[in-house]
C-alpha positions in Angstrom: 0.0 0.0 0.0 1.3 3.3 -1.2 1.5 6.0 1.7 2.9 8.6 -0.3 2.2 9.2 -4.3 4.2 11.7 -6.4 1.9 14.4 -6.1 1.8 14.2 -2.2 5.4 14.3 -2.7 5.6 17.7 -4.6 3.0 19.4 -2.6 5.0 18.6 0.9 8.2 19.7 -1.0 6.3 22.5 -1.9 5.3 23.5 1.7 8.3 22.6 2.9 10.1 25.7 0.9 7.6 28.4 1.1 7.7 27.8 5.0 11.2 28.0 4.7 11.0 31.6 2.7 8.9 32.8 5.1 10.4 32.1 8.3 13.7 33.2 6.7 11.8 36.7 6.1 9.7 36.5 9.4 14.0 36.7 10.9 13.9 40.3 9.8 11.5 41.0 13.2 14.4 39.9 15.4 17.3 41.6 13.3 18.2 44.8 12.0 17.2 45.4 8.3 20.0 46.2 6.3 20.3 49.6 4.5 22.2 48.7 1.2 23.6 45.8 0.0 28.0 46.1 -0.4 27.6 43.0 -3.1 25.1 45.1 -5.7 26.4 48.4 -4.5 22.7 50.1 -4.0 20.0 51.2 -1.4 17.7 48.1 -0.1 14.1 48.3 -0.2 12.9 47.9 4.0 9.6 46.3 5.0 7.3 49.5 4.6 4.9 50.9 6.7 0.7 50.0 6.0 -1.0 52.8 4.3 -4.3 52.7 3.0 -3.7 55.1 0.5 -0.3 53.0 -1.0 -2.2 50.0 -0.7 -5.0 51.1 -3.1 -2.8 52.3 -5.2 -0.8 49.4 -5.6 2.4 50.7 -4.5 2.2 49.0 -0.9 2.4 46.1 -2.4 5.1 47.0 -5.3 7.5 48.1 -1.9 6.5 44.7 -0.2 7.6 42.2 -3.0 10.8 44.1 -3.3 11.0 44.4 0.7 11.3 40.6 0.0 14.0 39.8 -1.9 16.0 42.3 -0.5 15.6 42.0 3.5 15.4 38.1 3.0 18.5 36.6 5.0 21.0 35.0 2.4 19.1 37.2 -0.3 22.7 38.2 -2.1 23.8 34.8 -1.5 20.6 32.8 -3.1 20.7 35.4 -6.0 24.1 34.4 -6.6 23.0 31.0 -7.1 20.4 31.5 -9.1 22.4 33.6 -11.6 25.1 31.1 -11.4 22.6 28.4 -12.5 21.1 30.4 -15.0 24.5 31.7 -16.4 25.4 27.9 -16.9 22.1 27.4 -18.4 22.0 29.7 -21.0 25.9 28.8 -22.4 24.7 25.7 -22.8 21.7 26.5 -25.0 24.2 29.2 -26.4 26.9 26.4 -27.1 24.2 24.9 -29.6 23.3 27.9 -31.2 26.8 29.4 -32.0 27.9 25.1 -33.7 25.2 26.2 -35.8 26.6 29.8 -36.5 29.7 28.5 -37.1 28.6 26.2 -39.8 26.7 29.2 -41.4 29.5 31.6 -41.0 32.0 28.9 -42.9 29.2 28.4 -45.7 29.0 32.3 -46.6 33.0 32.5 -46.9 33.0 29.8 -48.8 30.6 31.8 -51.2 32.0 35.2 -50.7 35.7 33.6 -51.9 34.4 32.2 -55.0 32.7 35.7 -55.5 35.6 37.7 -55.2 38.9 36.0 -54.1 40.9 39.0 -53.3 38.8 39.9 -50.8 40.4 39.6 -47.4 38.8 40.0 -43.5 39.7 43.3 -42.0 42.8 42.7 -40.0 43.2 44.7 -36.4 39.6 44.3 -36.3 37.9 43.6 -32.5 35.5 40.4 -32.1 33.0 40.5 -29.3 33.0 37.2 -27.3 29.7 36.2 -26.0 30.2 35.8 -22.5 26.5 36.3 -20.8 24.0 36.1 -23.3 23.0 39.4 -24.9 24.5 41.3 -22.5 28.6 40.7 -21.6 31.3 40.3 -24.0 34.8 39.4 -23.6 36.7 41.8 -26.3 39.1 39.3 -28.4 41.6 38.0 -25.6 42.1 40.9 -23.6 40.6 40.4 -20.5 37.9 43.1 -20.6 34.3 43.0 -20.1 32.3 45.3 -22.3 28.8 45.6 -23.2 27.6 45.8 -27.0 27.1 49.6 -28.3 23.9 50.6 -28.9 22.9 53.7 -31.3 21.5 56.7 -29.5 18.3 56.8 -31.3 17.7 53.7 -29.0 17.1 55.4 -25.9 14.6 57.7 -24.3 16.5 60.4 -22.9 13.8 61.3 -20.1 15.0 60.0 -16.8 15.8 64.0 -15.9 12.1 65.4 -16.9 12.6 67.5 -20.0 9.6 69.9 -18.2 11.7 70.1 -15.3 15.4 70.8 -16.8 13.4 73.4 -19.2 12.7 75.8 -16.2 15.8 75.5 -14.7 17.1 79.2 -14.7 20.6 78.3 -12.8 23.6 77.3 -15.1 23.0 74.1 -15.9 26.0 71.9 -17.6 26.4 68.0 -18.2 29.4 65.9 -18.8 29.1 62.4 -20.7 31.1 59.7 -19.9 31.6 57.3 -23.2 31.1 54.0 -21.6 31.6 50.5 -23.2 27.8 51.1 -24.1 28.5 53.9 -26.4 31.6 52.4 -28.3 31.9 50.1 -31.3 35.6 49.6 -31.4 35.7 48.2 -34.6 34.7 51.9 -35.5 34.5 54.6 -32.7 33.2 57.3 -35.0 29.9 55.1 -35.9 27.9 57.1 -33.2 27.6 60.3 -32.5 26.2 59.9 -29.2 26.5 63.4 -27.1 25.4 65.1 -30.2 22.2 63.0 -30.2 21.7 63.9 -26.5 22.4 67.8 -26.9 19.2 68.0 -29.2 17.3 66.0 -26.3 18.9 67.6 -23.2 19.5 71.6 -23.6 21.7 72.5 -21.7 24.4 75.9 -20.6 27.8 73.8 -22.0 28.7 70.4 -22.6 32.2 68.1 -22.3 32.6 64.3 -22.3 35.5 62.0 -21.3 35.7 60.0 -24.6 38.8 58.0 -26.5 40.6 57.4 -30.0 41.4 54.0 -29.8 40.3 50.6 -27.3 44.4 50.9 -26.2 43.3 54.3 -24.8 39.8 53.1 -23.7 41.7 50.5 -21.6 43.9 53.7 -19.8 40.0 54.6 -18.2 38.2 52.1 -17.1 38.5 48.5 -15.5 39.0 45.6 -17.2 35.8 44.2 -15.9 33.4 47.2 -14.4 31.2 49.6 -16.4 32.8 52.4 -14.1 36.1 54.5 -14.7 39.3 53.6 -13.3 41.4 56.1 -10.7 43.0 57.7 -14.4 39.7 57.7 -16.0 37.7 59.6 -12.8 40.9 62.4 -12.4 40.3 62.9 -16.4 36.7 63.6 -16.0 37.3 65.8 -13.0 39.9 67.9 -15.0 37.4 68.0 -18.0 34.5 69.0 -15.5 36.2 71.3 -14.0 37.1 73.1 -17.0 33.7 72.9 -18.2 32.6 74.7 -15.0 35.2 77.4 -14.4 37.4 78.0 -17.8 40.4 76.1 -18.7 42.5 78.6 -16.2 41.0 76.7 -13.1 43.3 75.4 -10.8 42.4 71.6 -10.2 44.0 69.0 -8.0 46.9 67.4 -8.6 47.7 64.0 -7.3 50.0 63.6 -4.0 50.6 60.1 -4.8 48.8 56.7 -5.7 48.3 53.2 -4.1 47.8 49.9 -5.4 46.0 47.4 -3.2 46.9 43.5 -3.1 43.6 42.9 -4.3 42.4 41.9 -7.8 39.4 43.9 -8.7 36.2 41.9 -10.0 34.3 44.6 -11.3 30.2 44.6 -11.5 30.5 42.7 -14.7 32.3 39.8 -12.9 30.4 39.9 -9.4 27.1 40.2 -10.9 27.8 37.3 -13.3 30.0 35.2 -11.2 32.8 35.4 -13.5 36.4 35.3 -12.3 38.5 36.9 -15.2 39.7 40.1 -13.8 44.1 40.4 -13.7 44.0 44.3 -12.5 44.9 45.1 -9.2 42.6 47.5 -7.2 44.6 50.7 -7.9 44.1 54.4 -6.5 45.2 58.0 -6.6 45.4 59.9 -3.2 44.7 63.5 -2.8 45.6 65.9 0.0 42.1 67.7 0.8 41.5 70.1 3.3 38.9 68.8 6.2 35.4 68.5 5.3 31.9 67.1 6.7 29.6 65.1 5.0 26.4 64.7 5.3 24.7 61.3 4.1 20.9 61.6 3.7 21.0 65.0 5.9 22.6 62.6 8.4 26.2 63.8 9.4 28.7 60.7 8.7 31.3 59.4 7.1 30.7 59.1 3.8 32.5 55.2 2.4 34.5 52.6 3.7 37.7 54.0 2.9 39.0 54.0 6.1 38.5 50.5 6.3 41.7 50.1 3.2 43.9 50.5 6.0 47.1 48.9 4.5 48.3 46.8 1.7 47.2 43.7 4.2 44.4 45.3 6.2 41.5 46.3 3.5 38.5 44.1 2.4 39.5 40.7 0.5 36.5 39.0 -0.2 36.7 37.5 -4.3 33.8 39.7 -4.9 34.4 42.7 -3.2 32.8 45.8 -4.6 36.1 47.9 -4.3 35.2 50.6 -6.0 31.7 51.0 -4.0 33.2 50.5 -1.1 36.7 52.6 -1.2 34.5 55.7 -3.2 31.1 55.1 -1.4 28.3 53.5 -2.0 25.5 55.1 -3.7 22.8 57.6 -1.6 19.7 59.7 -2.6 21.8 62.8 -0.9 25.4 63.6 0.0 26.1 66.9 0.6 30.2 68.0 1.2 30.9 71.1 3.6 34.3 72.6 3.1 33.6 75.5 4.5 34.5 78.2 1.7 31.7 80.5 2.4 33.5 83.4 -0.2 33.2 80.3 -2.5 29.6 79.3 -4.4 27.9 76.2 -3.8 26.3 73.5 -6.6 24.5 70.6 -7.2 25.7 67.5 -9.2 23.3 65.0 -10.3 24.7 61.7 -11.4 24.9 58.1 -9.9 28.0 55.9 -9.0 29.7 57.1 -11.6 30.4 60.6 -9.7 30.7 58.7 -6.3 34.9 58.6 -7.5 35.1 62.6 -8.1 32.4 63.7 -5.6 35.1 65.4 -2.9 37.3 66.5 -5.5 34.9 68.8 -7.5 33.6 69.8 -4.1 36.8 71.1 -2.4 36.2 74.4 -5.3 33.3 75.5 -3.7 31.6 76.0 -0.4 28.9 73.4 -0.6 28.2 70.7 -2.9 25.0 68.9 -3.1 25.4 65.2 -4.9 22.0 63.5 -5.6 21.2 60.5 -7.1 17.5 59.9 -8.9 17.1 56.5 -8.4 16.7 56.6 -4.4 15.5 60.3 -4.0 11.7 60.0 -4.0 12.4 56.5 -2.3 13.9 58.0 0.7 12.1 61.2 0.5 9.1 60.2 -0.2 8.5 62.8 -3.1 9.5 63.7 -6.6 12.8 66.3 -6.9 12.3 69.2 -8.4 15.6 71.1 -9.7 15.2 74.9 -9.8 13.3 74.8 -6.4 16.1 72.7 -4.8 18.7 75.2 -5.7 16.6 77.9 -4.7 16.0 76.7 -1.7 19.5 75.9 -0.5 21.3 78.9 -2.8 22.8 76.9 -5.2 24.4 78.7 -8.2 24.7 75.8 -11.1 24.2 72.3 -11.5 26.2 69.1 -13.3 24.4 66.3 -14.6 27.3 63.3 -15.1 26.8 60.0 -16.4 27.1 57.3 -19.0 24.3 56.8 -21.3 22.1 54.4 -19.4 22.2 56.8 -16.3 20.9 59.5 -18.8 18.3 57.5 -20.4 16.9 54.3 -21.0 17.0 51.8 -24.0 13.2 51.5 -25.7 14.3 49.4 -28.5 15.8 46.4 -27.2 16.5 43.1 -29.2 
């Protein structure tokens, strides 16, 4: 006689994990809930408060799901696994797919010889490596991690409200930073990207941090991050500053640099679980005079840099955000006080991207705001609003910095 069949099998399996999930969320009554997570390098989503008025709407329930998988305990840890297994899932199908390109490809140069049989493949020419489908490429056998350029037409350059920017009477300046998602390296004049975004963004001036060759894209950014390097950041800063006071300004100079005993797997390697990064976490230093910081109107320290103490004594976990964690992480508000009261104060909109350059743009003026869009009306609870938050804390320009995905957002994906 049978006691248990197959389908009483699944359903106690069944029960057996959801009550699992759920007591493994129920924890987050006896422990703190965690502000952001180090591993993704962004703000967490916390239980939220019942109100009638979210709940109608449907946003109560929007904060709860994400409440869920962020404030679950082992969250980072489960969704490592799960990419992990889906990763090695997809090359697999992908393994079938590119035998079959490969037979295709051999077929049409077969065809294209006996067409024409002087003709020759471009030589110095880049191949993109599938490395996560649709999404990370290994560039030939360099090392680096690059997404697949995309032309500008293909975004909606709206994530700063055009309405809003309009009325904006303050100087108002932004500098583009020519990310892996902007560049075709087999031919890096084939977009014209910040001319595509002047017509949608109007601003007072414009600059970018941009490159001739991928030898010289490799001098500013890591082998396998979307963000600049420590050469890449102090380039942009130069070029900002510049772009704010005249090419007489007098920036910062360098008072030395560091390297760290710590290879650095960028957000292309963590969030992927892929171990190919050679680089070592490098840095320059800078001698700044004192300053406060204020994180969320909260007076802190802003990053974990004191905790790279020495070449030995600094965080050495394989997956260690370095750059999040030595620059900070990102916030809906910093604001730096160097206390320059004959000097103006400004706002910079941007998100991790300016998390590198934050202090040093900061130590030319009195007061620098640094917001991020993506957690403001989280933590604020309400929309921002440009000209009125520079009126209202006597701001006398603003810098939007970012890549093209921080500007806008792709509409016309494959």
């Amino acid at each position: 006689m049978k006691i248990f069949n197959f389908k009483t099998i699944v359903s106690i399996i069944y029960i057996f994990f959801s009550a699992l999930i759920l007591c493994l969320f129920a924890s987050v009554v006896f422990r703190v809930q965690k502000d952001t997570s180090v591993e993704e390098n962004r703000t967490l989503q916390k239980v939220p408060s019942f109100k009638v008025s979210e709940f109608i709407s449907g946003e109560y329930q929007t904060k709860m799901e994400n409440s869920i998988g962020d404030q679950l305990l082992w969250s980072a840890e489960i969704k490592y696994g799960v990419k992990q297994f889906y990763n090695q899932l997809t090359k697999t199908v992908s393994s079938f797919e590119k035998e079959k390109a490969v037979v295709e490809e051999a077929v049409e140069n077969v065809t294209a010889e006996k067409e024409d049989e002087n003709v020759q493949k471009d030589k110095g020419k880049y191949v993109y490596k599938e490395v996560v489908k649709d999404k990370i490429y290994r560039l030939d056998d360099s090392g680096y991690l690059v997404e697949k350029a995309h032309a500008p037409e293909e975004y909606c350059f709206e994530l700063y409200k055009p309405e809003m920017l309009a009325k904006v009477t303050y100087p108002k300046y932004l500098f583009f930073i020519m990310s892996s998602e902007s560049a075709d390296f087999n031919d890096l004049h084939k977009y014209k990207t910040l001319d595509y975004i002047k017509t949608k963004m109007p601003m007072t001036g414009y600059s970018e941090l941009t490159y001739n060759s991928f030898d010289e894209y490799k001098k500013y950014f890591y082998q396998t991050d979307h963000h600049w390097n420590y050469n890449g950041s102090y380039h942009g800063y130069v070029k900002i500053m510049k772009m704010l006071e005249g090419d007489d300004v007098e920036v910062l100079k360098p008072s030395g640099a560091h390297t760290y005993d710590a290879v650095f797997e960028g957000s292309y390697a963590r969030d992927n679980l892929l171990r190919s990064a050679t680089q070592k976490f490098h840095v320059y230093l800078f001698n700044l005079k004192p300053y406060k910081t204020y994180v969320n109107d909260v007076e802190k320290e802003y990053g974990f840099r004191s905790w790279y103490v020495s070449d030995e004594d600094f965080p050495h976990k394989t997956y260690s955000n370095h750059y999040g964690l030595y620059y900070g992480d990102d916030r809906a508000k910093v604001v730096y006080d160097f206390n320059q009261p004959d000097k103006e104060s400004i706002l910079i909109l941007g998100t991790s991207f300016t998390n590198a350059i934050n202090e040093l743009i900061a130590s030319h003026y009195n007061k620098t705001h640094v917001l991020d869009f993506r957690h403001y009306k989280e933590w604020y609870g309400y929309d921002f609003d440009v000209q009125d938050y520079m009126t209202k804390n006597k701001l006398s320009k603003v810098v939007i910095i970012g890549n093209i995905s921080s500007l806008g957002y792709r509409i016309n994906k494959d």
